[in-house]
N, C-alpha and C positions, 0 to 999 in steps of 0.2 A: 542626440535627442533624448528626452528626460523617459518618453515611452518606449524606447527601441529596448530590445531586451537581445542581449550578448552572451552566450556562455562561453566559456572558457577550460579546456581538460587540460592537466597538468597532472600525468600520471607519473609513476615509477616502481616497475612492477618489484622491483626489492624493497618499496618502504611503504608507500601512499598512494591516493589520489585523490587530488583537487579539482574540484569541481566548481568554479569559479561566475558565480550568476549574477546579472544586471539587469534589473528590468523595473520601469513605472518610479527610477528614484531610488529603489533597491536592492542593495548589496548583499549578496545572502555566498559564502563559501561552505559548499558540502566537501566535509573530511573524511574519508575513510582511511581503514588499515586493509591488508589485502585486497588491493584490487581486482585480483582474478575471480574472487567470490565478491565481492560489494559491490562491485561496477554492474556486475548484469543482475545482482539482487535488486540493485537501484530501479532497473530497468523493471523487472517483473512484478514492483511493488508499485509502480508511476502507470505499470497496464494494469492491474486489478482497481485502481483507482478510476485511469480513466474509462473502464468498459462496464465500470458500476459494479462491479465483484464486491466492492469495499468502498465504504465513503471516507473510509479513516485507518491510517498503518501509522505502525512505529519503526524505526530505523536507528539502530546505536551502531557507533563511530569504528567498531570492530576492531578496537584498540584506543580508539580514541575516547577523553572521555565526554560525549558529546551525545545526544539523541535529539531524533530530530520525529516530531510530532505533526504527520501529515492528514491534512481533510479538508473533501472537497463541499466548498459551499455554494450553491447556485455556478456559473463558469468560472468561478476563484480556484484557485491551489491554495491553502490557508499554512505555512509553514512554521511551528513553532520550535524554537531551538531550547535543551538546555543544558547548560555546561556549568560549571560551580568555579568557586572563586579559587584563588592563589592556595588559597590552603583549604582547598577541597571542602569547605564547612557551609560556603552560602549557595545557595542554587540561584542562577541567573539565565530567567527567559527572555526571550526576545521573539518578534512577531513579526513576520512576512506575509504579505498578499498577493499573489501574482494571476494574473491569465491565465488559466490553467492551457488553452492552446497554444498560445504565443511561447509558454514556458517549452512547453515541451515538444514544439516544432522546431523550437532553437537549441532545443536537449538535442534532439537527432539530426542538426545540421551540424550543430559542432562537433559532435560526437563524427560522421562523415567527414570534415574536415580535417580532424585530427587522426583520423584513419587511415586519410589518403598522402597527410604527410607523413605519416610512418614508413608508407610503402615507400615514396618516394625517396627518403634516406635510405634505402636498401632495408628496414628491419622487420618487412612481411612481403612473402609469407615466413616467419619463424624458422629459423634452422635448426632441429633436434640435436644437432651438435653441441650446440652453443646454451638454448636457454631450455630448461622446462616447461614445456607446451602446457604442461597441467596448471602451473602454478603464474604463468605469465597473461597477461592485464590484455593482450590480444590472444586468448587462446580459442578453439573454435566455441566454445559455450559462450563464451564472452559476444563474438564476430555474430552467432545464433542469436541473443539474446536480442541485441542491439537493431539487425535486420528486422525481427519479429516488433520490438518497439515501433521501429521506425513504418514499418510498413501499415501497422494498424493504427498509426496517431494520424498519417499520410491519408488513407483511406478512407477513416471511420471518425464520424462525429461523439464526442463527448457525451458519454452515455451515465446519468447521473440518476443513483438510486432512488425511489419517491419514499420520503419520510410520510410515517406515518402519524395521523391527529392523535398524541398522547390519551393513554388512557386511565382514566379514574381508579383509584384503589393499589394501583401498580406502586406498590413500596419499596421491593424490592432492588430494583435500578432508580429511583427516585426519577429524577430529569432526563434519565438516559436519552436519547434518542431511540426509537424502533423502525426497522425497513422492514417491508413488505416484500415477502422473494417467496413463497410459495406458500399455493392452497389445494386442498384435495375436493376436487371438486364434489364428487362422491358423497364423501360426509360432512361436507360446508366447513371442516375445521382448518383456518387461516394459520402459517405459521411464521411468526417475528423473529427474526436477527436485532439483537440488541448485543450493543457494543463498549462494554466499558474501558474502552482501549487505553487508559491509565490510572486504572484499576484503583477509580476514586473508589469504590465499596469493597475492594477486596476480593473483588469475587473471579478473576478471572479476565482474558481479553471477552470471549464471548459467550452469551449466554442464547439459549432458544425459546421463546412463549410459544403457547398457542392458546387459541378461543375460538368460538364457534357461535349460532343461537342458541341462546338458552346455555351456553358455558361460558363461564368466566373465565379469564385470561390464567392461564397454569405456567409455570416457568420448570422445565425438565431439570433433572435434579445436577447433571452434568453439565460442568464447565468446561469450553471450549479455548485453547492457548491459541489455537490454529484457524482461522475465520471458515480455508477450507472444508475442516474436519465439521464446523458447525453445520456449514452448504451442505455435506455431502448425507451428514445424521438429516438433515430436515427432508433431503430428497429420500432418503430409505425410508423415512415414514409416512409422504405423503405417498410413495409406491404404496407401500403396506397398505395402508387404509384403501386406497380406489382396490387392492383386490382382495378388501372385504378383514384383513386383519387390523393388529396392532393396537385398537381398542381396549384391550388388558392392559398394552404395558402404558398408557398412556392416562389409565387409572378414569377409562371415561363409558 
């Protein structure tokens, strides 16, 4: 059927892993290099996506030369690839739409499938004789990562960040998008997660605004590589402010 959506793991923890998608008509193959790090990065960048942490990540091939440009738009998985030509000179995208549920309920059934055939071959649980628990594509971070996916895609509905009504005079990110992820309520000052996640202005994966009444929107002078590290500065200042500080550094 042209809607059924199939994945497919084709690992091998001394070269690659294939990750093999079908779904809605399209064929979409995730490549990685080390699996024992890609496979459950995979995992932890498909949960910050789906729990609204993030509406948009990047993901390069870890050897490969391939990135793959993730964002969620309304219940879509929106997947752009891109990979350059024979002589490395032309850049060539290509554009994927998926389910964002459908996708990732058949990410953690195949992924269980392919888990429970390993055992069944005899090759888990691992024999520390034999292979490197650290560096091998079932190792326990990997088995961790996977469970933690599976059990919250299983659980928990698709929790998808509210864009914010762009605002006037904002030159700096041009068109960006802004999400709305914390306010202090104390000093009414709102603060934006803006995302240039391929760093059309130069500036960085993320950037932080805020604004308030009677303030105009101000953009902090640091740039953030890490979306975390953006999360984590915005929650230490909207601390700050409800107990009465941070008003200096904030230049307000």
């Amino acid at each position: 059927m042209e809607n059924q959506y199939t994945i497919i793991y084709d690992i091998d923890y001394r070269r690659d892993a294939r990750i093999k998608t079908n779904g809605d008509g399209q064929e979409l193959e995730f490549t990685f290099m080390v699996p024992a790090v890609s496979v459950p990065h995979f995992f932890y960048v498909l949960l910050q996506l789906w729990t609204g942490k993030a509406n948009k990540a990047e993901i390069d091939g870890y050897g490969f030369s391939v990135t793959y440009y993730l964002t969620v738009e309304e219940k879509n998985l929106c997947v752009e690839t891109l990979t350059f030509s024979d002589d490395g000179c032309k850049p060539i995208f290509s554009n994927y739409k998926f389910d964002f549920e459908r996708f990732a309920k058949a990410l953690a059934k195949a992924f269980s499938e392919y888990f429970q055939e390993q055992k069944n071959k005899g090759l888990y649980p691992l024999n520390p004789l034999e292979v490197d628990e650290y560096c091998h594509h079932l190792s326990n971070e990997v088995i961790e990562k996977y469970e933690e996916f599976s059990t919250i895609i299983n659980e928990s509905e698709l929790n998808m960040i509210r864009p914010v009504e762009e605002r006037k005079g904002n030159t700096l990110l041009d068109d960006v998008l802004a999400f709305h992820l914390l306010k202090s309520e104390k000093e009414g000052i709102e603060f934006l997660l803006k995302n240039d996640y391929k760093k059309v202005n130069g500036l960085g994966y993320y950037v932080v605004s805020f604004h308030g009444e009677g303030l105009e929107e101000r953009v902090l002078q640091t740039v953030f590589n890490d979306m975390n590290d953006a999360v984590n500065c915005m929650e230490l200042l909207v601390q700050s402010l409800d107990n009465g500080h941070c008003r200096d550094i904030l230049g307000i």
